[in-house]
C-alpha positions as CSV (number, residue, x, y, z in Angstrom):
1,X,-20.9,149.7,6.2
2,X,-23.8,151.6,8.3
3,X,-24.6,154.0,5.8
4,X,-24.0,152.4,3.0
5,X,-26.8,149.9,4.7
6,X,-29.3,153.0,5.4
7,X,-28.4,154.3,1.7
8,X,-29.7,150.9,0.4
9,X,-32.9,150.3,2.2
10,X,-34.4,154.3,1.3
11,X,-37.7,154.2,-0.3
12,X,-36.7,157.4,-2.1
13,X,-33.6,158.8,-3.7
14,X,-31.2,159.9,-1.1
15,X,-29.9,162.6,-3.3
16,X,-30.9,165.7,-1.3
17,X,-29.5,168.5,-3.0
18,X,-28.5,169.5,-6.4
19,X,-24.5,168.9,-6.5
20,X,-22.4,166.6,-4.3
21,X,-19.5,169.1,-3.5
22,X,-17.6,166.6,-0.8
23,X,-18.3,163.1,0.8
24,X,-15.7,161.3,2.8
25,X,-16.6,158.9,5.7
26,X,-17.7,161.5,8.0
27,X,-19.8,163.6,5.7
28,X,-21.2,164.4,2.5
29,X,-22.0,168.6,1.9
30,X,-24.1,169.0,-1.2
31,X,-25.1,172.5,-2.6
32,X,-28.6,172.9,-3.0
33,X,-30.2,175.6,-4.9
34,X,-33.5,176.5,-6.9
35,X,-34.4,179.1,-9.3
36,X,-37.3,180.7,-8.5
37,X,-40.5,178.7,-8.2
38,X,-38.6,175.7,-9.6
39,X,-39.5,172.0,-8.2
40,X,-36.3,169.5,-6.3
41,X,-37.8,166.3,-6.6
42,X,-38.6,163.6,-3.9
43,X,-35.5,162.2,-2.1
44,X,-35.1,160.6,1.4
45,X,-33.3,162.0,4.9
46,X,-31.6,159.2,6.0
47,X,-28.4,160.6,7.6
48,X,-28.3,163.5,10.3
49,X,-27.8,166.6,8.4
50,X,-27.3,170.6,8.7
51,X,-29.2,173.0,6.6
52,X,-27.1,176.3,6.0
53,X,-29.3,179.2,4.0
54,X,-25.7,181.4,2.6
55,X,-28.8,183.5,1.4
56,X,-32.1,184.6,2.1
57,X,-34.2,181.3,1.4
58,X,-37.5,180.0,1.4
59,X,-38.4,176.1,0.5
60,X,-42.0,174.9,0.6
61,X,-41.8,171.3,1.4
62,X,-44.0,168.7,-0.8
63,X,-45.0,165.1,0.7
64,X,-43.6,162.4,-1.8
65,X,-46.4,162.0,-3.5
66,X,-46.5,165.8,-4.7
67,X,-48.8,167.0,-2.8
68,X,-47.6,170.8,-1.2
69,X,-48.2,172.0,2.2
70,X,-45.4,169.5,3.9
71,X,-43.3,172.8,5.4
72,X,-42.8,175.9,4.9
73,X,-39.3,177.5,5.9
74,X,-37.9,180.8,5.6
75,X,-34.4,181.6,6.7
76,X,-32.3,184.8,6.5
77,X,-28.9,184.5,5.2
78,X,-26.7,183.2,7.6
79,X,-30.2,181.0,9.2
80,X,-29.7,176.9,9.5
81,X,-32.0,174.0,10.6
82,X,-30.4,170.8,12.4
83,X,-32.1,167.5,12.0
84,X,-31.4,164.1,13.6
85,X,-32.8,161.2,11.8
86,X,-33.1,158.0,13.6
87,X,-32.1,154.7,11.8
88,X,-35.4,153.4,11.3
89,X,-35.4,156.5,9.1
90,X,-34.9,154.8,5.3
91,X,-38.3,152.5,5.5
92,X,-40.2,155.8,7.1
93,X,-41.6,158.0,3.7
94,X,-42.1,160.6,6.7
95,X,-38.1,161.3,6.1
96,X,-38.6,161.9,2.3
97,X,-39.7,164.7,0.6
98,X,-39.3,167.3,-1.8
99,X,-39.3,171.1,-1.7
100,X,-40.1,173.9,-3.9
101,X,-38.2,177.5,-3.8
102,X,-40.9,179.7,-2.1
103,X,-39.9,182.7,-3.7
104,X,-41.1,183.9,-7.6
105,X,-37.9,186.1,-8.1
């Protein structure tokens, strides 16, 4: 199976958020949230995906080694981001990352 294949061949973890709510063979929707200031670890974009802030949000994005200063992005409530991510994606560490909640309280 495709994904299954792109799943296999990521560098990093391809969990990207903090609870797997749904998957099927169409999609996977994950909830994804951070107490202030707290740290998601590194994990790999290798599936198209949609972003949906349900509140005011801010996540500073780390490069997989740690180091901050990847992003920085700031949605109201209601805000999204779309991203496509090309096959090649899982052997590319410019798909992974991890992220940081922007905001102390």
């Amino acid at each position: 199976d495709e994904v299954e294949s792109l799943m296999a061949r990521a560098l990093y973890p391809t969990d990207v958020g903090t609870e797997l709510l749904f998957e099927n063979r169409y999609c996977r929707v994950w909830d994804f949230y951070l107490e202030p200031g707290q740290v998601a670890p590194t994990h790999h974009h290798v599936l198209d995906y949609v972003f949906v802030y349900v509140s005011k949000g801010r996540l500073l994005g780390y490069h997989p080694d740690g180091r901050p200063g990847l992003f920085d992005d700031a949605k109201e409530n209601n805000g999204y981001m779309w991203a496509h991510i090309p096959d090649s994606a899982p052997e590319d560490p410019a798909f992974a990352h991890g992220g940081k909640n922007g905001y102390d309280d």
